[in-house]
C-alpha positions in Angstrom: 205.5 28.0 215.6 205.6 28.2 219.3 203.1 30.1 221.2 205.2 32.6 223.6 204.3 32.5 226.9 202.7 35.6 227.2 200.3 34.4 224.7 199.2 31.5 226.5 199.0 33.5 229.7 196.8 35.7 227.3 194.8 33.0 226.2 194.5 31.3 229.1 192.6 34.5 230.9 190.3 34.8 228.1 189.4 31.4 228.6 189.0 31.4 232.1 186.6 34.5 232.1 184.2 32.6 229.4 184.1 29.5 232.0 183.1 32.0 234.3 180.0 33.3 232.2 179.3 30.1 231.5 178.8 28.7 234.6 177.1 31.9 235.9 174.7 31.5 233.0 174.2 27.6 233.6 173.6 28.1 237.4 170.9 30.7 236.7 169.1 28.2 234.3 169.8 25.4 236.9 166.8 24.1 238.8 168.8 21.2 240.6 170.7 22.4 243.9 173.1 19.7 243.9 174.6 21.0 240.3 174.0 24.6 241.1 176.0 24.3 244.0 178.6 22.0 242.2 178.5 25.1 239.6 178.7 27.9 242.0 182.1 26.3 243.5 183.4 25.9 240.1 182.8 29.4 239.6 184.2 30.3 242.3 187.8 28.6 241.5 187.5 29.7 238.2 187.6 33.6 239.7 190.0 32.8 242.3 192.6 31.0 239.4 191.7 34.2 237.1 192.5 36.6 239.7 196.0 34.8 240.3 197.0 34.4 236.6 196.1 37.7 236.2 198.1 39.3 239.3 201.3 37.1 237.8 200.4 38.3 234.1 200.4 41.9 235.6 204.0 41.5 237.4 205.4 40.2 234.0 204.2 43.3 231.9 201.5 40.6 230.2 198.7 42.3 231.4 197.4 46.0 231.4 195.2 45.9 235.1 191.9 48.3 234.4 192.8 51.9 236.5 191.2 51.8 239.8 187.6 53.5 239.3 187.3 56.8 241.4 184.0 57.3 243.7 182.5 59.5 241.6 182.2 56.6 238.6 181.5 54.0 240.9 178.4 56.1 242.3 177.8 57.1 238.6 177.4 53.3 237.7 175.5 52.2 240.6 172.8 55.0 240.1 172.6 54.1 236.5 172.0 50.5 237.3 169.6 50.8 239.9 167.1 53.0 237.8 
């Protein structure tokens, strides 16, 4: 069987965001700068890919976008985290 290509879209997102806590996770446990940096820029393509698969995923019905936050959660969740 065939996977569809919403499915590999799908998949391919889901993937993408574990790279990214990956690497965030390796460069905090990183001591050398050389590979920390090397890990930061990977990072850094990984979220700039993610945020264009998932802009085309969202124009193709793929993807449900979160709803835009209003100010009163986002102050909500920035009091909470900086207790």
């Amino acid at each position: 069987m065939m996977m569809q290509e919403k499915d590999m879209v799908c998949d391919v997102l889901s993937m993408t965001k574990q790279s990214m806590s990956d690497y965030t996770k390796s460069i905090g446990e990183c001591s050398n700068k050389s590979l920390r940096s090397a890990l930061t820029q990977l990072r850094t393509e990984a979220e700039q890919f993610q945020e264009q698969l998932g802009e085309i995923a969202t124009q193709k019905g793929y993807y449900a976008a979160s709803q835009t936050a209003s100010a009163q959660d986002k102050n909500h969740v920035k009091s909470e985290l900086t207790k």
